[in-house]
Every structure is written in structure tokens, then in C-alpha cells.
C-alpha positions as CSV (number, residue, x, y, z in Angstrom):
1,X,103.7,70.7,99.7
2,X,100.9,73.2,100.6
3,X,97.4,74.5,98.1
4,X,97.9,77.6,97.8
5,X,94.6,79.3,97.2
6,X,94.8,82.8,95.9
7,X,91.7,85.3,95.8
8,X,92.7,88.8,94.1
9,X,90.9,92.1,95.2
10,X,88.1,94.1,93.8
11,X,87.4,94.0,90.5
12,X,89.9,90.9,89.6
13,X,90.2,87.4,89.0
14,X,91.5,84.3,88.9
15,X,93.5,86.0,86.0
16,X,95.5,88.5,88.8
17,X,97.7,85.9,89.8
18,X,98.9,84.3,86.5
19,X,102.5,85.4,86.9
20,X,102.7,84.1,90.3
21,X,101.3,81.0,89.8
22,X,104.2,79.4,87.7
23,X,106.6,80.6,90.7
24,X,104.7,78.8,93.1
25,X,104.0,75.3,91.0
26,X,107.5,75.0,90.6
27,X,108.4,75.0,93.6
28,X,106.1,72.0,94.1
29,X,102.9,73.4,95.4
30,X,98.8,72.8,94.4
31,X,98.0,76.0,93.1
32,X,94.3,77.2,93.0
33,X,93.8,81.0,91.7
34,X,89.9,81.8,92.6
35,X,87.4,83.9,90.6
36,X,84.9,84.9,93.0
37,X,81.1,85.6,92.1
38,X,80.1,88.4,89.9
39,X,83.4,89.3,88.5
40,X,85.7,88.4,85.6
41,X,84.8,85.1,83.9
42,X,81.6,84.8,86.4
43,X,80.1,88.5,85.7
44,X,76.5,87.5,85.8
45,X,76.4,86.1,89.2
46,X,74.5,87.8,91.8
47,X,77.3,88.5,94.8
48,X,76.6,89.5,98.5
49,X,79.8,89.4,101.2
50,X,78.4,86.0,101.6
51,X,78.4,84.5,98.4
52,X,82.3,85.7,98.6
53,X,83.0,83.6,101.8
54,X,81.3,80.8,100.0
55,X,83.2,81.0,97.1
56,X,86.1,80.7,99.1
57,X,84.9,77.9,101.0
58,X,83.8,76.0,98.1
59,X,86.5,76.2,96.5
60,X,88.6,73.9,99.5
61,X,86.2,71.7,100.0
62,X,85.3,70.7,96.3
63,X,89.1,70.1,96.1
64,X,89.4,68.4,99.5
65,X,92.6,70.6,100.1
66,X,94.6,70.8,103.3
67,X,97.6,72.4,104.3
68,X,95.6,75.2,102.8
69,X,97.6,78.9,102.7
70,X,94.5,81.1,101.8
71,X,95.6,84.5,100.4
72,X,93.6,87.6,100.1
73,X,94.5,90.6,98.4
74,X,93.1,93.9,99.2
75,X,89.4,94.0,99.1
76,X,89.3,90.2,99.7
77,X,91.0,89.7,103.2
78,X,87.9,90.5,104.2
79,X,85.8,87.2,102.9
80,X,89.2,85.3,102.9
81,X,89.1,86.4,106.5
82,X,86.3,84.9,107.3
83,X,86.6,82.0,105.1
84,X,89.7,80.8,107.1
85,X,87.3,80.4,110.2
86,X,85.1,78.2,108.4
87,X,87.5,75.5,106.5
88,X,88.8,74.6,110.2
89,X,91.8,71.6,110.5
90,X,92.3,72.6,106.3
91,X,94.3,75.9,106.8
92,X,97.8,75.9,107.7
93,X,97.7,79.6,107.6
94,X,95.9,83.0,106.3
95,X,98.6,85.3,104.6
96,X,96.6,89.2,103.9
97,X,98.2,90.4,101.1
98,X,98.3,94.6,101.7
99,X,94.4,93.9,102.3
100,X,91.8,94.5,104.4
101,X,90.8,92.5,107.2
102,X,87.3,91.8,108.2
103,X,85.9,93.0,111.6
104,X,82.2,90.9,112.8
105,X,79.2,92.6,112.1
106,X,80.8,95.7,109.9
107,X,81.4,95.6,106.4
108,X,84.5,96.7,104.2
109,X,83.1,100.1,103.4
110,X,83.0,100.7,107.4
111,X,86.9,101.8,107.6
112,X,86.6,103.8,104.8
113,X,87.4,108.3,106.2
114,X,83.6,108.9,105.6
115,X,82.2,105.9,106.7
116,X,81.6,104.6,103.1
117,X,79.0,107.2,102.5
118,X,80.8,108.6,99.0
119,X,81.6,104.6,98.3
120,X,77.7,103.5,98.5
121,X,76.2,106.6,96.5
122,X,79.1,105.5,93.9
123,X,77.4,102.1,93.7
124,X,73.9,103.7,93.9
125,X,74.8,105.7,90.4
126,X,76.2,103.0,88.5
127,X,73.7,100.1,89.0
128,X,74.8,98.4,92.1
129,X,78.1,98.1,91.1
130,X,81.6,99.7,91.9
131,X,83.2,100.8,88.4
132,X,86.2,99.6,87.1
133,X,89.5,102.0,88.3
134,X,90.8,104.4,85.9
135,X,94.5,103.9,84.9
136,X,95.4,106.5,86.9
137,X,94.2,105.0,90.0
138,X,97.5,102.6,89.5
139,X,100.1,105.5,89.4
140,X,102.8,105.3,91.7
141,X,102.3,102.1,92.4
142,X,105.8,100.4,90.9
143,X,103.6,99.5,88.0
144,X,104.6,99.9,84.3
145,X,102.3,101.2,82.1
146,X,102.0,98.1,80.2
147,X,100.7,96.2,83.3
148,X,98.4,99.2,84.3
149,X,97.0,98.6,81.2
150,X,96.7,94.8,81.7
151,X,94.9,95.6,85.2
152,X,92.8,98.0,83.5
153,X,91.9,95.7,80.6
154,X,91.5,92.7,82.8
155,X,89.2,94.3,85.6
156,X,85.6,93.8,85.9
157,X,82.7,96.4,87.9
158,X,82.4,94.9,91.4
159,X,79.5,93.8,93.3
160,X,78.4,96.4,95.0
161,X,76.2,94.7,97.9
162,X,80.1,92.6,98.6
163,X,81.2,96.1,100.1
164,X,78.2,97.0,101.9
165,X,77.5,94.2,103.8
166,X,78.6,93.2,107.0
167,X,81.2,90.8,108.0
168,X,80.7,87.2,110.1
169,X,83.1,85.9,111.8
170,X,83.1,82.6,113.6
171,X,86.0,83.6,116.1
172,X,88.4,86.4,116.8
173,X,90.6,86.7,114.1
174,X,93.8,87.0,116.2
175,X,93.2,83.5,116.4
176,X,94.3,82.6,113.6
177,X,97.8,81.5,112.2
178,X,98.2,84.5,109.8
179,X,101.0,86.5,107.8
180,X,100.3,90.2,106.7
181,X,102.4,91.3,104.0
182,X,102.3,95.3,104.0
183,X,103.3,96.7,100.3
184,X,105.0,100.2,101.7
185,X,105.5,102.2,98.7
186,X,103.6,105.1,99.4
187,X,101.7,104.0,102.6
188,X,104.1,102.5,104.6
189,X,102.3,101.3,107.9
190,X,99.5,99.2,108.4
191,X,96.2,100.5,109.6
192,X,95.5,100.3,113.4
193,X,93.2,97.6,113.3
194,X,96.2,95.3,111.8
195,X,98.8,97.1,113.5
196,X,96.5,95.8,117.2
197,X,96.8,92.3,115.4
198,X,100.1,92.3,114.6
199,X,100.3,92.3,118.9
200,X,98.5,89.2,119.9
201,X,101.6,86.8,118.7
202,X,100.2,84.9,115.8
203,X,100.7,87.1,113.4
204,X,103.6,88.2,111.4
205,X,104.6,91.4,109.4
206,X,106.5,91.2,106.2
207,X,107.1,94.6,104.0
208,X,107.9,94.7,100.3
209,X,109.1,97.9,98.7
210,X,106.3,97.7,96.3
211,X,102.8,99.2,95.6
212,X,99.2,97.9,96.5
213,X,99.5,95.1,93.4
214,X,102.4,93.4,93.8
215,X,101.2,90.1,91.9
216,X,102.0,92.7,88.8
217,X,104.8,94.1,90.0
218,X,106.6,91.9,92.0
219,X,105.6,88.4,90.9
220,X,108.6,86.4,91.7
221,X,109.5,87.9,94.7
222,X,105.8,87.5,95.8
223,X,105.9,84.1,95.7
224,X,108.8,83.5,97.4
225,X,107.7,85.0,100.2
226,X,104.4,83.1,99.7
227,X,106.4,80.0,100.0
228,X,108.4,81.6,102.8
229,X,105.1,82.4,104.7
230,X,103.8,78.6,104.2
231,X,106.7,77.1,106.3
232,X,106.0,79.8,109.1
């Protein structure tokens, strides 16, 4: 048995993952879906990149888990990322779920074609916070329209300062024992900066034939490469 803990990307919660979960905890696993700070059921909570890592962190410890498999979708690789350096002997490994990953001393906004410029004056205009993705930001994604709608509904503004602030990480991330899963439909390669960690040997490259939210689309076959990932 491994604790999954699961930590869904901008905008989401704990609530992301509710179709993978029973998939996982039947196969026998602890299964521990995260809500980080500031979104979903914790709107209210002031949130820096920070707070995220904490949340993450927290979230181990408070349990005691070990054998941990952290997962981080999308916008959270990056505090997952650094999380996984900080719960030590606990992981067993890091799986990036079609996400970013988080690179010391820049934020998430750094990778982005204009530097994040367009990204920060979006969360200038709308109080400090990144608005919640129209429905057609999910087109073409292997999505139906009634689970657009569920991500729609579900979704929360993010905190803006999470994307702006810089990364820390306590050692090279290459380091770590780590599976990225890269969704292909539509954007079939991963970025450079995974593609040069995919090369140091400790990390592995699955694909699905799915779009960027594959918790939605692909539940069941999510998990069992979750499972398949935790006995890497």
C-alpha cells in the first residue's frame, strides 16, 4: 500500500479528483485529495507559492504518511515539486501529472512566451486573482460537455501572488524518484525543461491519448497508471 496525495491545478480542489479516488482505494491505497489555500472550499485564505508548498507539506505530516506518491497536476507540479524535497524519507516518488515543474528562484509565470507579463496585468485587473477559465478554454481536450461544465462550475479564481512568486527548491530536482505523465492530445511533447529531466535517469515518461485534465476524462485509466507509477 502507498498514500496517494493528489493536488489538482489552478483553480481546483480536492473536488478534481473525486472520480479517481474510488479507483485508487480499491485497489487498497490511503487516498488523500488536497485543497490547497485560497481556492475551493478554502477561498478566503491568503495564498503565496509558499503557503502552497506548506499545504502540501502539512498535509503528510499531519497524517504521518509514508510511502507517499505526491501528484501534481498542471499548475501544481510546481509547489508539489518542491514539496517533495521537503517531506524527505516520506516520498516514494513524485508523479507530474501533464504539469509544470518548478525551477529555484523563478516562478510559474517565468515559462510562460511573454515572460508572464499578459498573466500578471490579468491578475492586476481582477483583484489579485487569476479568473476562473471560460468553458471554452476546455475544448478539444477529450472532455464532454457535461464535465466542462462540472470543471467550470467547480473552479475557483486563483491566487494570484501563487503564480508570481518564485520557486525554492532544496535540491536539484533530477534527484528525485519521479514519473511525468504527458497528456498528448493536442501538445504532444513535453517542454524542454522536462524533456532535459527526462535524461538524468530518474525519471520516467508515460503518454495518455488524452487532454490537459485527464482526472475528467480519463479517470480509470488515470489511476491505473497511478498505481502502475507507485510500484516503479
Amino acid at each position: 500500500m502507498v498514500n496517494f496525495v493528489l493536488v489538482a491545478g489552478a483553480r481546483l480542489g480536492a473536488w478534481a479528483w473525486d472520480d479517481v479516488v474510488p479507483h485508487l482505494r480499491a485497489a487498497g491505497h490511503g487516498v488523500h485529495p488536497l485543497t490547497l489555500s485560497g481556492l475551493a472550499e478554502k477561498q478566503g485564505v491568503p495564498a503565496g507559492q509558499q503557503t502552497h508548498v506548506q499545504d502540501i507539506v502539512d498535509e503528510v505530516e499531519r497524517h504521518d504518511l509514508r510511502d507517499v506518491v505526491l501528484v501534481g497536476h498542471s499548475y501544481s507540479g510546481v509547489p508539489s515539486g518542491q514539496a517533495a524535497g521537503r517531506i524527505g524519507d516520506r516520498l516514494a516518488r513524485m508523479v507530474f501529472l501533464d504539469s509544470s515543474v518548478p525551477a529555484d528562484g523563478e516562478p510559474f509565470v517565468a515559462t510562460w512566451p511573454d515572460g508572464g507579463t499578459a498573466m500578471r496585468a490579468t491578475i492586476a485587473e481582477n483583484g489579485g486573482f487569476w479568473p476562473v477559465a471560460p468553458a471554452t478554454h476546455f475544448e478539444d481536450h477529450g472532455l464532454t460537455d457535461d464535465q466542462i461544465a462540472r470543471i467550470v462550475g467547480g473552479s475557483t479564481p486563483h491566487p494570484g501572488a501563487t503564480l508570481t512568486e518564485a520557486a525554492v527548491l532544496d535540491g536539484p530536482l533530477g534527484d528525485l524518484p519521479a514519473t511525468y505523465i504527458k497528456c498528448t492530445l493536442g501538445d504532444p511533447e513535453p517542454s524542454d525543461d522536462v524533456a532535459e529531466l527526462l535524461t538524468g535517469g530518474r525519471w520516467r515518461l508515460i503518454e495518455m491519448d488524452t487532454g490537459h485534465w485527464p482526472m475528467f476524462s480519463r479517470p480509470g485509466e488515470l489511476a491505473r497508471i497511478l498505481i502502475d507509477a507507485a510500484g516503479a
